[in-house]
C-alpha positions as CSV (number, residue, x, y, z in Angstrom):
1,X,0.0,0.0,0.0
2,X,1.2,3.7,-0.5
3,X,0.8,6.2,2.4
4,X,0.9,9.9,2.3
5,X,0.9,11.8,5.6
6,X,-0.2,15.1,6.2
7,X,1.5,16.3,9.9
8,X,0.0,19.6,10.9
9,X,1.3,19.7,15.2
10,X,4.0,21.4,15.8
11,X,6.8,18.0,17.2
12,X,6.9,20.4,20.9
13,X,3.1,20.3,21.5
14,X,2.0,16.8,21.9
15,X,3.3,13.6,20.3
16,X,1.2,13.6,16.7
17,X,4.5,14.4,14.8
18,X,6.7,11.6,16.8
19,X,3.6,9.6,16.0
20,X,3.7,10.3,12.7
21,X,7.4,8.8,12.1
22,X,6.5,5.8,13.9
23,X,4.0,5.2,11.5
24,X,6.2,6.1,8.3
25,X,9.1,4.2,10.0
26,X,6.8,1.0,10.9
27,X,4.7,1.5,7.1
28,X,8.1,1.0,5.7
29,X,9.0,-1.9,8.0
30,X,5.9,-3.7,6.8
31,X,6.9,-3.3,2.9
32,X,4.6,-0.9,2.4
33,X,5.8,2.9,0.9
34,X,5.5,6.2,2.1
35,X,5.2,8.8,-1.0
36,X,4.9,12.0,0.6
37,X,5.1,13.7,3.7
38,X,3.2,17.3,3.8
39,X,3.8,19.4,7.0
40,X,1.0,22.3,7.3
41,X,0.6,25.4,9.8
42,X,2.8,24.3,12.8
43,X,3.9,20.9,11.7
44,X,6.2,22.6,9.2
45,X,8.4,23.3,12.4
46,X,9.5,20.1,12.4
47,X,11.8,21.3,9.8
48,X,13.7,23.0,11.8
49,X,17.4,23.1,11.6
50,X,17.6,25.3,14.9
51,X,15.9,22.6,17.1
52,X,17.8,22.0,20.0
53,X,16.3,19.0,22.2
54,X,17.1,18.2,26.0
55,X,20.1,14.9,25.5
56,X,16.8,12.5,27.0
57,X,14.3,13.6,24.4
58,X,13.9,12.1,21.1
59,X,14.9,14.6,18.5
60,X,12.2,14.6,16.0
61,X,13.7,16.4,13.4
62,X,16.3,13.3,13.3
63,X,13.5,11.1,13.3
64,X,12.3,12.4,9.9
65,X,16.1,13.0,8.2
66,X,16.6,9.4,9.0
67,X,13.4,8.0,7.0
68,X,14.3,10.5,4.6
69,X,18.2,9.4,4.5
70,X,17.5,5.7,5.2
71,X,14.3,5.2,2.5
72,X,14.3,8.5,0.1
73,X,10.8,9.9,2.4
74,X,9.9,12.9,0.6
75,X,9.6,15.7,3.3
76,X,7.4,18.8,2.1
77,X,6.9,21.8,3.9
78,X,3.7,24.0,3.1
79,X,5.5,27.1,1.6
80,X,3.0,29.6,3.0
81,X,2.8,27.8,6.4
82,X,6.5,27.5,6.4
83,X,7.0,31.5,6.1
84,X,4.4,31.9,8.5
85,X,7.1,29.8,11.4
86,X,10.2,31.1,9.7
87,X,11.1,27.8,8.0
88,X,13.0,28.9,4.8
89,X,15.2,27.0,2.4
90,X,18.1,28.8,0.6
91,X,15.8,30.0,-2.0
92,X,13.5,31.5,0.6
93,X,16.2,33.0,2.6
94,X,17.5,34.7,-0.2
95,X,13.9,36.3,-1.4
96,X,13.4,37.9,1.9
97,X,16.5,38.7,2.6
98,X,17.2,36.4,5.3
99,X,20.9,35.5,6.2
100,X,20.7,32.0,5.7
101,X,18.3,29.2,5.5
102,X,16.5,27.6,8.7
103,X,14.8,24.4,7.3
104,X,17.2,20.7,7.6
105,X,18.5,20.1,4.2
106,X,16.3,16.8,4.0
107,X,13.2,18.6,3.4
108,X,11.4,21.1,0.7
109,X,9.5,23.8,0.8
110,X,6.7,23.9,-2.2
111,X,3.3,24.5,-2.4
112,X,-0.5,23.1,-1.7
113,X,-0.4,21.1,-5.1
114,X,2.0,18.7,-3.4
115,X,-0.5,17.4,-1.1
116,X,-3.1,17.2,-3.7
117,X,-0.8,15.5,-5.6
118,X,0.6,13.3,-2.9
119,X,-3.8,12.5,-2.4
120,X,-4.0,11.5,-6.5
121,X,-0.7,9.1,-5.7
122,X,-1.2,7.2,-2.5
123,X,-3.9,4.9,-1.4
124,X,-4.3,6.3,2.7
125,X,-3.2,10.2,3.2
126,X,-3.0,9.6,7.3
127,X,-3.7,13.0,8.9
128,X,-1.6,13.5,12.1
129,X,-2.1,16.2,15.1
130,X,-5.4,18.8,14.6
């Protein structure tokens, strides 16, 4: 089966983001695939670069670079939500004359049409957080 996920909690309020690449993570363990993930409004923030955890917290930033390192998990962040939270790749940072990006390199930003996409592709798009 292919999954899409749509992750719209911030990874510091509540566990629906760590949740989220549990599932992806376990999915993938199962043989099934993971097309897309799609941060919106506050999940984009688990893009961060500049997240610093406590040493005896999961890191869920690392959570998602490693099921995008380990199985090629496409990791899009919601370009108008991601401005919103100050997550911006290079591109971004350039535009609005930012001094450098703030979003881990394993991750996009690009718009809405990525999720509808993402729904067209997959057979389950699996909302997490609310």
């Amino acid at each position: 089966m292919i999954y899409s996920l749509l992750v719209v909690s911030s990874p510091v309020s509540g566990l629906s983001s760590r949740s989220a690449a549990e599932f992806a993570r376990c999915a993938i363990a199962r043989g099934h695939r993971i097309h897309r993930v799609f941060f919106l409004d506050a999940g984009t923030t688990a893009g961060s670069n500049f997240s610093v955890f406590p040493q005896d917290e999961a890191d869920p930033v690392r959570a998602w670079e490693q099921l995008h390192d380990q199985h090629g998990v496409e990791l899009v962040l919601c370009v108008a939500s991601a401005l919103k939270y100050g997550m911006l790749d290079q591109t971004e940072a350039a535009r609005y004359e930012r001094a450098a990006a703030s979003i881990s390199p394993a991750f996009t930003v690009s718009g809405l049409g990525q999720l509808v996409d993402a729904c067209a592709t997959s057979d389950r798009l699996m909302t997490f957080g609310g």
